[in-house]
N, C-alpha and C positions, 0 to 999 in steps of 0.2 A: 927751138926743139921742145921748150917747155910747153908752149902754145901748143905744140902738134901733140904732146903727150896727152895733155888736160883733154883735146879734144877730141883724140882717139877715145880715152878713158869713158868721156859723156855719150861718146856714138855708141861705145859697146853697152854703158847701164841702158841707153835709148834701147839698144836693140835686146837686151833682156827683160825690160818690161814690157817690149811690146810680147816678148814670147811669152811672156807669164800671162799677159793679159786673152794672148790669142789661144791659151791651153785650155780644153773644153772642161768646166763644169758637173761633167757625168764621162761614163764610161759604156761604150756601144756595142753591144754582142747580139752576131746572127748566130740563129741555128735552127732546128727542127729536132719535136718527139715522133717515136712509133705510138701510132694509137690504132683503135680497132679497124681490120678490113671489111672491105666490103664483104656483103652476102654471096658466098657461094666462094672465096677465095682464104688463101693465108697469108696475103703480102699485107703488112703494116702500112696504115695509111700516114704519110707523113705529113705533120701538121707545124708549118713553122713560123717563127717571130724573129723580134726584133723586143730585146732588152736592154733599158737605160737605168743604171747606176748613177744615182746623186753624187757629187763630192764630197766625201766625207765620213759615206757609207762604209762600214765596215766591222768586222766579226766582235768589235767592241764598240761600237756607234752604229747599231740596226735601224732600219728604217720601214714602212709600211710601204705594200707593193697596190700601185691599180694597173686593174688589165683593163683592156682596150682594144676593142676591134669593129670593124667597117659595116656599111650598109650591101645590101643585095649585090652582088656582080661587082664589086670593089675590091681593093687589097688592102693588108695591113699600113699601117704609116710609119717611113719608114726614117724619116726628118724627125732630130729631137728635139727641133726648134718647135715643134708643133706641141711638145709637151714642159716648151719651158717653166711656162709658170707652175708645174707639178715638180717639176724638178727643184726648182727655186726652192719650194715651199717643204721639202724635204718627203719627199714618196719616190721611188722609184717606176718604174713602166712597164710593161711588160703590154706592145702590138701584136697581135697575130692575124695569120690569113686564116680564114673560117675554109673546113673542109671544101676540094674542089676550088677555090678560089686564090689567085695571087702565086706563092710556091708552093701552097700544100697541094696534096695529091686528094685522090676520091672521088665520091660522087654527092652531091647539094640531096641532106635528106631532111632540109628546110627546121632545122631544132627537133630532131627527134633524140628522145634521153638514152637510146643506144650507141648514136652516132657523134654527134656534138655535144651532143652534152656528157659523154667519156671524153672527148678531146677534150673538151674545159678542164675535168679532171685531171688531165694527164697533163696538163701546164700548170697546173694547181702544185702537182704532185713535185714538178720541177722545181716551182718556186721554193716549195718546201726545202729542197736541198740547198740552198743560197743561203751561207752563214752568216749576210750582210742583212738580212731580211726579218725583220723580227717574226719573234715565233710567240705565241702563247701557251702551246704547249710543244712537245717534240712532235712534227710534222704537221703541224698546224701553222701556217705563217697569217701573218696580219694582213687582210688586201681586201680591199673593194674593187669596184668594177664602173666601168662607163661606156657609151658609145649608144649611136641612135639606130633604131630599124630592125633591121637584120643584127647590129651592133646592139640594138638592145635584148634583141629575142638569145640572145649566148648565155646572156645573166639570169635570166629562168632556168635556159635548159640548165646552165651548168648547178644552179646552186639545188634546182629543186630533183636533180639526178643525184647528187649527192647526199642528198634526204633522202632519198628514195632506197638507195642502196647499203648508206649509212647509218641513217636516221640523225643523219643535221649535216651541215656544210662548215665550212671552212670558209664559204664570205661571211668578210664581217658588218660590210655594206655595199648597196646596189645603187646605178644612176641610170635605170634606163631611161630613153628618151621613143618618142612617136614609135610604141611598138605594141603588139598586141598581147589580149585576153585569150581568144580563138580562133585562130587562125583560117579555118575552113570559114564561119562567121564573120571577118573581117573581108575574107576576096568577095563569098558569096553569101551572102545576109539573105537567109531566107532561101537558099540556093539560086539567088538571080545573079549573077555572075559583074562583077564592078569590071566590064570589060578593058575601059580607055586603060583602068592602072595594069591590071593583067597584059592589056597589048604592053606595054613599059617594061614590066618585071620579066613578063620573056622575054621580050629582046634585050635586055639585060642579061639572064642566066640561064635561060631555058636550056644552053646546050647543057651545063651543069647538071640538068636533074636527070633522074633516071632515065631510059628510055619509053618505057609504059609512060610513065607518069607525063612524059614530056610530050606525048602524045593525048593523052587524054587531057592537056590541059590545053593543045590546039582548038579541041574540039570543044572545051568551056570557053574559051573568046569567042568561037563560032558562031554558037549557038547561044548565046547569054543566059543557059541555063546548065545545072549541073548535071552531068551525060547522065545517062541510064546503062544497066545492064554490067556488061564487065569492066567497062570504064569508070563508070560512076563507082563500082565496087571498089575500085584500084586508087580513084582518088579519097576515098572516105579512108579506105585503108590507111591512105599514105601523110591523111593529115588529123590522123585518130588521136596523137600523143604529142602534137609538136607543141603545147604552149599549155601557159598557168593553168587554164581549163579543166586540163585532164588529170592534171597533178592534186588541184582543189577536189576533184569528183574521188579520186581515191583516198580522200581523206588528208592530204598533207598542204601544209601553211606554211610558210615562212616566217622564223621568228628573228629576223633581223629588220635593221630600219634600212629603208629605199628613200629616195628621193624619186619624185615622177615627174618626168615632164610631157607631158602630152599637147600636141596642137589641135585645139578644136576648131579650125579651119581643115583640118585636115580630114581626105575623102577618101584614105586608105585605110588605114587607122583609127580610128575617128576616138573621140571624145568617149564614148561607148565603151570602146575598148579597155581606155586606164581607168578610165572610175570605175570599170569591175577587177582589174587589177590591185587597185586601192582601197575596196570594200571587200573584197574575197580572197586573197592570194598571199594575206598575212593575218599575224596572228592577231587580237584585239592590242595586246602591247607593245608588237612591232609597229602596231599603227600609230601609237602614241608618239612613238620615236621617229614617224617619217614622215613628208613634206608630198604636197599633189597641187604641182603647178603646170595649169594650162594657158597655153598662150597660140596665140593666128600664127601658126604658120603648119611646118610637117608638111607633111605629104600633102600638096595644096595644088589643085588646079582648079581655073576658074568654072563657076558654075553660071552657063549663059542660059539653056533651058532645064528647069526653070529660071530664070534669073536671081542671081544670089548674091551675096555682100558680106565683106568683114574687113576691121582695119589691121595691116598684119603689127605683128610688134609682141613684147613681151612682158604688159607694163607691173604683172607680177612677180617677176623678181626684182626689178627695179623698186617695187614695193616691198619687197623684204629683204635690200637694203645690199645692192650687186646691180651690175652697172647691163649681163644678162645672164642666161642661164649656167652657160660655161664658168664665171665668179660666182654662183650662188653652189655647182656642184664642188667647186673645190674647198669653198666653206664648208659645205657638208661633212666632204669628209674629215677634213682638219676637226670637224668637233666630233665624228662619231671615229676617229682612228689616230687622230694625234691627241686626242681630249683638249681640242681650243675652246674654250666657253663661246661658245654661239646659241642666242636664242631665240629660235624658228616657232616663229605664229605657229601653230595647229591648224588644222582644217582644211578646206578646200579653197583654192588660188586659182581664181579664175580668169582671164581676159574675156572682154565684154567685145560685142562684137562691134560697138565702136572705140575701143582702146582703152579702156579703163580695167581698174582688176577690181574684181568683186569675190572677196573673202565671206564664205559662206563654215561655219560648223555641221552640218545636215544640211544633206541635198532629199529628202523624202520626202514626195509630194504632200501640198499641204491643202490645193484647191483644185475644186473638180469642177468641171462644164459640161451640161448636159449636149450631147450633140444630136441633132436633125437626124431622118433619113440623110445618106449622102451618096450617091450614084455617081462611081466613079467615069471619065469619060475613057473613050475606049483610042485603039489607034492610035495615031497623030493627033489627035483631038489638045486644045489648047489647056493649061491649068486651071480649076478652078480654088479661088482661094475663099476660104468662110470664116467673117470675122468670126472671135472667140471673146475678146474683151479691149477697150479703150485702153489708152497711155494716158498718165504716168504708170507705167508700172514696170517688176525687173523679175526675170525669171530665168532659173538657174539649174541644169541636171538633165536629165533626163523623162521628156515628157511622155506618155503612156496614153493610147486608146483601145480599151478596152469598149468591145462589141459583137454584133450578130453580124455572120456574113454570108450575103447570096451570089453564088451565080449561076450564068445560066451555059456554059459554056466551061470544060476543061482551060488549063493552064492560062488563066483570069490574074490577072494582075496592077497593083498603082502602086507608084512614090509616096511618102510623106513625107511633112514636114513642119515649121513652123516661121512663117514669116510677118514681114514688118512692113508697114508701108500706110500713107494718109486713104486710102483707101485700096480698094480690090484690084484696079489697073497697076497701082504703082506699087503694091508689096511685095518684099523681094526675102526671098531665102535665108535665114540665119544661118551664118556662116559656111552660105554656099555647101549645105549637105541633105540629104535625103534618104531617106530607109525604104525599102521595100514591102510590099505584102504579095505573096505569089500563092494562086491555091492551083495546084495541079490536076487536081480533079474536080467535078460541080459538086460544091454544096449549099448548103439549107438549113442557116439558120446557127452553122458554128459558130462559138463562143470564142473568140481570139481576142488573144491581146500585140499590139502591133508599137513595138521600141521606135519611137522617131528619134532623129538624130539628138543627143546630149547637146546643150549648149548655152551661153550667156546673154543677155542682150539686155540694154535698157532701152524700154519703149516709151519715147516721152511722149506730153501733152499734144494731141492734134494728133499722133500719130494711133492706129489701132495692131494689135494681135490680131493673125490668121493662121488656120490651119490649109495649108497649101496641098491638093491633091493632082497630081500628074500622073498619065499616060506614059511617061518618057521622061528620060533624066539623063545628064550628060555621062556621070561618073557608068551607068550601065546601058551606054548608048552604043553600036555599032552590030546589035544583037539580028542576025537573018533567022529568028524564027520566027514562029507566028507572033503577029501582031497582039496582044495582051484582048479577054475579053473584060468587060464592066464589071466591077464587084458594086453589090450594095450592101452601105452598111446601116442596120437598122441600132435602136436602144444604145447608142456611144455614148461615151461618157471620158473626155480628156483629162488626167491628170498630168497638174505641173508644180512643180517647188515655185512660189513666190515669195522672190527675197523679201523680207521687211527692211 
């Protein structure tokens, strides 16, 4: 009897540790806010999440909140195993579904500051009511933000709408990841339409956006040019305010620190996009306090004509001391929201396009090349690539040609770029990206300056730098309009940052 007692006794401690052990760590709550309706109605659009509570957390043991939310055509996450290590580390969570996506209701008005970026507010507004949540002041709660894409374009709208209407925010740090500067500039550089990713994003969300909108954006994959007349009107309209851009042009900055990650492999996005987020969309001493790590990957598809190259990987945060980015954003904020002493290199974190990271202080061209006549070729016509300089060498940012342009023939257009290779047959594309130059009407002799893509590379011995011009490029390939005519371009002159 004794036997049976002891060992009833041991099953039951057995089977309340396991219940202590199997009791979740946090505490999970759905629900949805009213936020603003759509145009022309009075029904509150409902915007909803998903919030996780740390263990521990409570109206006398507060704790910092990050929000979190998805890419293009996604929902919120709704697994809080997906946020354990935030929860571990003592922050609470807060997912949501982005207007029109997941369970909220509405309509995709792609970050504009009346639409989502109030909805950011209005979970802002909630968090505030949570006595578990520290506050710095009354209605003020502590919380940064993360999430890539579309998940990072929320941390703009929300924080710099809140500047906007308040004159400061309520985040106290930001993680976006592969997301844009300007949005219209990002689809259509130059107004040439990056159709392959466009074909992607609508069949992803398109039924989501307006109906004008969703219509006028058939007619940009169509045509790989951005429409004219009251389309063209409709989409300028509808992407006039959605990102940092428009916010920097009316004068407003963000004076919080960011963490940036951007992919410069990336041919949606590109490299282009954060380093002007990271140069203009804060203040000179939120800059001091924030990190701009680029690495191959993001929005990445491969680049075959022209043919392109990059090794994917991320080996700058491994360089500052995180195993990838996801451990370097949670450092982050542990030192700008829990005050963990961590101490983040300064400067620019680059990945090289063959796998190395290359920490740069100033990306501001430092060496210029004079360039030839250069007669772009027309149609299908193959690439032509023009050495620029011999390897060793490493060069970093954003390269620049400035020149005179002719043609002979309306809506005239070529790719740039800048590539690598032992000679003209074999160089190939840094990091698989290319920029546009489109003249819509003939001219004679304009002065333009033409952004090639941002990017990193070390060009070693035996190998040479090329400036790569094409007719056709994959990323704005699928385009039924006219065939591109010749641009020439006279008195060029390339500027690029060369590491020392």
């Amino acid at each position: 009897m004794r036997r049976r007692v002891v060992s009833l006794v041991c099953l039951l401690a057995l089977l309340a540790s396991s219940l202590v052990a199997a009791t979740p760590a946090y505490a999970a709550t759905d629900g949805c806010v009213a936020s603003v309706p759509e145009p022309g109605t009075t029904t509150p659009v409902r915007i909803c999440y998903s919030l996780f509570k740390p263990a521990g957390a409570s109206a006398t043991h507060t704790v910092p909140l990050i929000f979190h939310s998805h890419g293009w055509g996604g929902s919120r996450t709704k697994d809080p195993a997906a946020f354990k290590p935030w929860l571990d580390a003592g922050f609470g969570v807060l997912s949501f579904d982005q207007r029109s996506f997941g369970e909220s209701t509405g309509v995709a008005h792609v970050m504009n500051p009346d639409y989502e970026g109030r909805d950011v507010i209005k979970l802002v507004d909630l968090v505030a009511g949570l006595d578990w949540v520290t506050k710095q002041r009354p209605r003020d709660p502590l919380i940064g933000a993360i999430g890539g894409s579309y998940g990072g374009g929320y941390q703009f709208a929300g924080a710099f709408t809140e500047l906007r209407d308040s004159g400061r925010t309520r985040f106290d740090a930001l993680a976006p990841e592969v997301t844009w500067w300007d949005l219209k500039q990002s689809l259509a550089p130059d107004e040439a339409a990056r159709t392959m990713w466009l074909s992607l994003l609508y069949a992803g969300g398109g039924k989501n956006l307006p109906p004008a909108v969703s219509a006028a954006f058939v007619a940009l994959i169509a045509t790989g040019a951005w429409p004219m007349g009251k389309a063209g009107r409709a989409l300028d309209a509808f992407f006039a305010h959605n990102g940092p851009a428009w916010h920097v042009s009316q004068g407003r900055k963000l004076d919080i620190p960011v963490l940036f990650g951007q992919g410069i492999s990336d041919n949606l996005f590109n490299l282009n996009q954060g380093l002007a987020n990271f140069d203009h969309a804060l203040t000179s001493q939120a800059r001091k306090r924030s990190v701009f790590v680029g690495y191959n990957g993001g929005h990445t598809l491969p680049s075959v004509l022209p043919p392109g190259f990059a090794t994917a990987g991320d080996p700058c945060s491994i360089a500052l001391g995180s195993s990838n980015f996801a451990g370097l954003e949670l450092r982050f904020m542990a030192s700008r929201l829990l005050g963990a002493k961590d101490d983040f290199a300064g400067g620019y974190h680059l990945a090289t396009a063959g796998g190395r990271c290359l920490t740069q202080q100033s990306l501001q061209p430092n060496q210029r090349y004079r360039l030839g006549k250069i007669l772009t070729p027309t149609g299908a016509g193959l690439p032509i690539n023009l050495k620029i300089a011999k390897g060793p060498i490493t060069i970093a940012g954003t390269p620049r040609i400035d020149a005179k342009v002719y043609t002979m023939v309306p809506d005239s257009g070529a790719f740039f770029a800048l590539s690598v290779g032992r000679n003209a047959l074999t160089a190939k594309v840094v990091q698989n990206n290319t920029m546009p130059l489109r003249e819509e009407r003939v001219v004679k002799g304009a002065r333009r300056t033409i952004e090639l893509p941002a990017i990193a590379v070390d060009v070693p011995a035996g190998q040479n730098l090329y400036l790569t011009v094409t007719p056709v490029a994959d990323m704005f390939a699928g385009q039924r309009g006219p065939l591109p005519g010749a641009l020439l371009l006279k008195g060029g002159t390339l500027s690029i940052h060369r590491a020392p």
